[in-house]
C-alpha positions as CSV (number, residue, x, y, z in Angstrom):
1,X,41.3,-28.9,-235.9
2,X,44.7,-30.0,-235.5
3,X,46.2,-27.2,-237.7
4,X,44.6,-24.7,-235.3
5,X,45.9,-26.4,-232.1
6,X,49.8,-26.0,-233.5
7,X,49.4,-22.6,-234.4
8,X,47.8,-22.3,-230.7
9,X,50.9,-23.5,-229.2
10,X,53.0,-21.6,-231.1
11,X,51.8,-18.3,-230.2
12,X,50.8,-19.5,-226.4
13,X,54.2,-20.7,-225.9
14,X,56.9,-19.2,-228.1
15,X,55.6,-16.4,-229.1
16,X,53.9,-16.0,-225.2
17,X,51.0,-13.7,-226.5
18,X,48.8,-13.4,-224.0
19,X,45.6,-15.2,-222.2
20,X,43.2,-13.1,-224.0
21,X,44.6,-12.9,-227.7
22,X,45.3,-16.5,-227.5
23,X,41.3,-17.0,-226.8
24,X,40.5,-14.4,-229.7
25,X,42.9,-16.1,-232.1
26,X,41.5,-19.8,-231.4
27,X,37.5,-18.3,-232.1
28,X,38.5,-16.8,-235.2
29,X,40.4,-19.3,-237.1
30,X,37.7,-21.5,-235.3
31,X,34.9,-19.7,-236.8
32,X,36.6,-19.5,-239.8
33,X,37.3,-23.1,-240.3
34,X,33.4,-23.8,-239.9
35,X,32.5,-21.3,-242.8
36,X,35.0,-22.3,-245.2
37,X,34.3,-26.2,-245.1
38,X,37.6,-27.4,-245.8
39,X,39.2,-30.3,-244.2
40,X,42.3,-28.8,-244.0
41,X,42.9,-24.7,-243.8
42,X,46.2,-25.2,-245.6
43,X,44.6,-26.6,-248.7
44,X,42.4,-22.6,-249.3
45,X,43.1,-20.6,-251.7
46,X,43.5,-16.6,-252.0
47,X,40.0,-17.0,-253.5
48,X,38.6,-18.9,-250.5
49,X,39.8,-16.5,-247.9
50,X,39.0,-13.3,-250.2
51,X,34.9,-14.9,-250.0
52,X,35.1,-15.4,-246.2
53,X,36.2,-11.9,-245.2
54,X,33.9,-10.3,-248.1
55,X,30.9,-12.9,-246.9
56,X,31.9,-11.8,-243.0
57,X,28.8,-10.0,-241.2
58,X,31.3,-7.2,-239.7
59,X,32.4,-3.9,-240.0
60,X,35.3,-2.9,-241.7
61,X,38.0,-3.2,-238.8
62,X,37.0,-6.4,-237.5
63,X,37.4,-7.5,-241.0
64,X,40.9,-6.6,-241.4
65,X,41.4,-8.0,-237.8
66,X,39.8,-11.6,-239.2
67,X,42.3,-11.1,-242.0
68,X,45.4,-10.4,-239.4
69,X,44.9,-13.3,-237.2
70,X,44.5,-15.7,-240.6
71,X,47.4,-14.1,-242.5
72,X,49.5,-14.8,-239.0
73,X,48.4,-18.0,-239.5
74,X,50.1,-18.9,-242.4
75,X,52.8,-17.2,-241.7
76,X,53.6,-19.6,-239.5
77,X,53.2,-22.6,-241.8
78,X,54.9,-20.8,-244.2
79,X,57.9,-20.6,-241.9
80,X,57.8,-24.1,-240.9
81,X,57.8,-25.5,-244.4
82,X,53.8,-26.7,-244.6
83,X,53.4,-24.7,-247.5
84,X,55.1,-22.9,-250.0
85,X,53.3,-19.6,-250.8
86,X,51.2,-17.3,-248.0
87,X,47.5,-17.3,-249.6
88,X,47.1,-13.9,-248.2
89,X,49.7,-12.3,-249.7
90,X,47.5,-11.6,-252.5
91,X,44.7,-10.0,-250.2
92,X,45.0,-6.7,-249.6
93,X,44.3,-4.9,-246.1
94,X,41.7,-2.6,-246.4
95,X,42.6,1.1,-245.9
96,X,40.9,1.7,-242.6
97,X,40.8,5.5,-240.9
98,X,42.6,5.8,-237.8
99,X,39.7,5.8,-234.7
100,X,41.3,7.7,-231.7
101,X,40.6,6.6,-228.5
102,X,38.2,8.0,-225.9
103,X,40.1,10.4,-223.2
104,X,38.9,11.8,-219.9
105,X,39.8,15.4,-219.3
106,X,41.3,16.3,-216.4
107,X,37.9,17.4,-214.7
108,X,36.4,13.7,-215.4
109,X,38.9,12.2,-214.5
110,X,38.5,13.9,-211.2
111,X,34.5,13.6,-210.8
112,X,35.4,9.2,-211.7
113,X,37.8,8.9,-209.1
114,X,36.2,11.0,-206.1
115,X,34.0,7.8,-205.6
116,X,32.1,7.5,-201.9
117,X,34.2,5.6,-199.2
118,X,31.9,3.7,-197.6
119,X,33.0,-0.1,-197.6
120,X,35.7,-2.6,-197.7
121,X,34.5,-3.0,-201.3
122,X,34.9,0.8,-202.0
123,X,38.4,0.9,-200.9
124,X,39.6,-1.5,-203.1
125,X,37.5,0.0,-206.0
126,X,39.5,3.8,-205.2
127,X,42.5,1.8,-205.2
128,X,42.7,0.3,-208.4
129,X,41.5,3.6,-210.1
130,X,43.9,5.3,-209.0
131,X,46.3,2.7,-209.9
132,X,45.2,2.3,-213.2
133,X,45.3,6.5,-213.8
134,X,48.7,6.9,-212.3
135,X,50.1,4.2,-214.2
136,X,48.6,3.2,-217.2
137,X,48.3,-0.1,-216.8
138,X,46.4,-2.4,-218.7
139,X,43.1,-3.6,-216.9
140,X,44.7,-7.2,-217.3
141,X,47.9,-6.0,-216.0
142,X,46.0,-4.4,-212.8
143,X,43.9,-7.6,-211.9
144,X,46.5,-9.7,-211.8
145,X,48.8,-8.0,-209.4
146,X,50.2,-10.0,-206.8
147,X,52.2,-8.9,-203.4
148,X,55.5,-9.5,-204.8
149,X,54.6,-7.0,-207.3
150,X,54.3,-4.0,-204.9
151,X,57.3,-1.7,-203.8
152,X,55.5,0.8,-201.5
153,X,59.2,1.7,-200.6
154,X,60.0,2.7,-203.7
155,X,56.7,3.7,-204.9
156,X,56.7,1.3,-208.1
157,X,55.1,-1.8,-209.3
158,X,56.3,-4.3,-211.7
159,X,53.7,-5.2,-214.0
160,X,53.6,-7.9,-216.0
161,X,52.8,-7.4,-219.4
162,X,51.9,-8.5,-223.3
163,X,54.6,-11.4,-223.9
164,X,55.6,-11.8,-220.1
165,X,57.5,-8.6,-220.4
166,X,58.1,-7.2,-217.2
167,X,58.7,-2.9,-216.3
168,X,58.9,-1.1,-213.3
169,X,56.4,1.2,-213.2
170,X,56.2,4.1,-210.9
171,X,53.2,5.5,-208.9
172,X,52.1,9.4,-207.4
173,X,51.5,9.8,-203.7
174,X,47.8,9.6,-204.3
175,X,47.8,6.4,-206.0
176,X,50.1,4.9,-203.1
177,X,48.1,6.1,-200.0
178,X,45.1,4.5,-201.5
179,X,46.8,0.9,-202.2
180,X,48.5,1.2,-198.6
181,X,45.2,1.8,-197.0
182,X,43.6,-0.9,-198.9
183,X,45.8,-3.1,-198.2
184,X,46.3,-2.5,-194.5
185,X,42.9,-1.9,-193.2
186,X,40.3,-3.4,-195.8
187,X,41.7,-6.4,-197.7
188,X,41.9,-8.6,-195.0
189,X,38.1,-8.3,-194.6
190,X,37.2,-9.3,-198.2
191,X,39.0,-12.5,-197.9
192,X,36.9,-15.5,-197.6
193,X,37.6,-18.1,-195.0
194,X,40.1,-20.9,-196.6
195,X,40.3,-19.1,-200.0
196,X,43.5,-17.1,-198.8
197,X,44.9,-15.4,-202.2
198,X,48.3,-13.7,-203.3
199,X,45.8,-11.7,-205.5
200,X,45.6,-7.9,-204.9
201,X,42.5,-7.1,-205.8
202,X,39.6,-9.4,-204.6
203,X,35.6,-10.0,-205.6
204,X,32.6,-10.3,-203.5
205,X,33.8,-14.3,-203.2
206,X,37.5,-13.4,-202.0
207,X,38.6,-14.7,-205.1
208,X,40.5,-12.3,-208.1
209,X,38.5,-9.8,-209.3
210,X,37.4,-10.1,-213.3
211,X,38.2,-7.5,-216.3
212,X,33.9,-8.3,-216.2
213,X,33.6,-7.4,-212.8
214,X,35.7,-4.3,-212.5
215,X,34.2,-3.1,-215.9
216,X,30.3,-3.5,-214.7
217,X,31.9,-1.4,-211.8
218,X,33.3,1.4,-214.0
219,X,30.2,1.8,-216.1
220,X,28.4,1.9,-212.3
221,X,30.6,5.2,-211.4
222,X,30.3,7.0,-214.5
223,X,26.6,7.0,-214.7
224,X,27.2,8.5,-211.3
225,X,30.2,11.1,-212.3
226,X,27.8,12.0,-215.0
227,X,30.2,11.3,-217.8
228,X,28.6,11.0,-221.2
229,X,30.7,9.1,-223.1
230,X,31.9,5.6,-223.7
231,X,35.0,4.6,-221.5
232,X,36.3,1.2,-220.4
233,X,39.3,0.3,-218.1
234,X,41.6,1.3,-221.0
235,X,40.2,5.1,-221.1
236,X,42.0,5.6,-218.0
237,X,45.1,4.6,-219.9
238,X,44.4,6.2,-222.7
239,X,44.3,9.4,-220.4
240,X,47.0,8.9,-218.3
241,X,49.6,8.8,-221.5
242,X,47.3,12.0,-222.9
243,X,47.6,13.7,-219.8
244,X,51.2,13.0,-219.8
245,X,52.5,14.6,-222.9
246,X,49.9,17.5,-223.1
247,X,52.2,18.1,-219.5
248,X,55.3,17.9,-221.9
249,X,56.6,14.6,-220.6
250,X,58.9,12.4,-223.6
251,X,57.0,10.4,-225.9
252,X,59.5,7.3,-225.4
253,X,59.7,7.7,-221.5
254,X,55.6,7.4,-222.6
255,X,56.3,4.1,-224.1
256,X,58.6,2.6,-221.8
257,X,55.7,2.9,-219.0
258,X,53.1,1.9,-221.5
259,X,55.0,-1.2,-222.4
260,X,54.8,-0.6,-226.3
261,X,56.9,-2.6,-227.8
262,X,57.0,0.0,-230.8
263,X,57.0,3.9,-230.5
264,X,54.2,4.1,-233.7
265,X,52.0,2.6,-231.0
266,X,52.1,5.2,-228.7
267,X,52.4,8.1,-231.6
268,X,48.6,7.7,-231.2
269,X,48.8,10.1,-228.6
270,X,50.2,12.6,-230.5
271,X,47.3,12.6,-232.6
272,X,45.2,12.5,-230.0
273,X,46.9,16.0,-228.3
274,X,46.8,17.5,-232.0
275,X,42.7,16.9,-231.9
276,X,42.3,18.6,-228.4
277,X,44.5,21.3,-229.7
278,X,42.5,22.1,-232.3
279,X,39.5,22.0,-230.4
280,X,40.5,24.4,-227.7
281,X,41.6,26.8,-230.8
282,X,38.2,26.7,-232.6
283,X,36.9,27.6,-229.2
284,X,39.3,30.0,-228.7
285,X,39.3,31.9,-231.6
286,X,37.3,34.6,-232.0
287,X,37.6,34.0,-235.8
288,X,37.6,30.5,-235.6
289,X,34.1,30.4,-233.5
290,X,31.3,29.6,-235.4
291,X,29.1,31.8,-235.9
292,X,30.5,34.4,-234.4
293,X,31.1,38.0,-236.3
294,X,33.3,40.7,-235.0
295,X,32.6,43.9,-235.6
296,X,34.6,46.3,-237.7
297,X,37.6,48.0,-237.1
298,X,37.3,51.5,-236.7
């Protein structure tokens, strides 16, 4: 639909959004095009769009996320003079509770980055863990370093991130003496002959390693670690911003190596550091242990 296809443009090339939300944006309004059976999207109604996100087989969230990416929609027909009202600014947003993240402590975060060193392939794996705990990157961010990216003489990395922004990120010792000995003794050997890369990270085919393939590779380790819970590439970054103000570093020096472009973003963690400490009082306590009875004062 050509409405779609505009819209696409607009927030693949001015607005520069990136790779992934530009693919989640064009299934949604695609999907919802197909349900609501309208030639055009810009003839709908409040009504319409109210039936398609009650009539949606989701949960809650991924309902309001439908109604973001549609509501963004006309938005931008709104401000280009294809209509004269915003459908959804009769829809409300439903009320949804805030879901934390998952976060490593520090002890997991140990046991899923003491991985065997055995091969080429293991090498690179440490390296990009490391990477991604002492920097917080963004797994998309990671896989698509490049060499020009890398100041091992500095010890920081300029990451590319949501909207082309570009930081300088720093990295620990630990995170550096892993990447250098990647790169200088293993790399080399993963690259396929005539498929020569400026990629950091390669696959199996000496080509740029996947969000896919470093994610089956993540759930590989932590079955080994023993970790019982649900992580991803982004529960390393979820810890390493954690880890970094339970340690007392500033919430906006937080943000400015996160890449949030807004502080409420990364007030997350706050929450997040308010939970733990409530959990290490209950266990604490002696009071505040359940269960537990003290005896009398004599």
């Amino acid at each position: 639909m050509k409405e779609i296809d505009n819209f696409i443009d607009y927030i693949k090339y001015e607005k520069k959004l990136s790779n992934n939300t530009v693919v989640s944006y064009m299934s949604e309004l695609t999907y919802f095009a197909k349900q609501t059976k309208k030639d055009s999207l810009l003839k709908l109604t409040s009504n319409d769009i109210k039936k398609f996100i009650i009539n949606l087989n989701k949960n809650e969230r991924t309902k309001a996320h439908y109604l973001t990416v549609i509501n963004n929609f006309y938005r931008y027909y709104l401000k280009i003079g294809k209509i004269t009202s915003n459908p959804c600014d009769q829809i409300y947003m439903p009320k949804l509770s805030q879901k934390l993240p998952s976060v490593l402590t520090y002890e997991e975060t140990d046991a899923l980055l003491n991985i065997s060193l055995n091969t080429p392939y293991d090498f690179r794996t440490k390296a990009m863990l490391e990477l991604l705990y002492a920097s917080g990157m963004r797994i998309s961010e990671l896989i698509n370093l490049k060499f020009n990216n890398v100041d091992l003489f500095n010890d920081t990395i300029r990451v590319e991130g949501k909207g082309s922004k570009e930081r300088l990120v720093p990295i620990n010792q630990s995170a550096k003496k892993y990447l250098e000995l990647y790169l200088n003794d293993y790399r080399h050997l993963l690259i396929k002959k005539g498929k020569q890369t400026d990629y950091l990270f390669l696959n199996n085919r000496g080509t740029q390693i996947t969000r896919q393939g470093f994610f089956k590779l993540l759930k590989s380790i932590q079955k080994k670690a023993h970790i019982d819970k649900e992580i991803s590439p982004h529960t390393l970054r979820h810890s390493f911003a954690t880890h970094l103000l339970k340690n007392g570093a500033d919430l906006r020096i937080i943000q400015e190596l996160l890449g949030h472009s807004d502080i409420k973003t990364t007030q997350i963690y706050t929450h997040i550091s308010n939970e733990k400490l409530k959990d290490e009082y209950q266990n604490a306590h002696p009071h505040a242990k359940k269960g537990r009875t003290n005896p009398p004062l004599k």
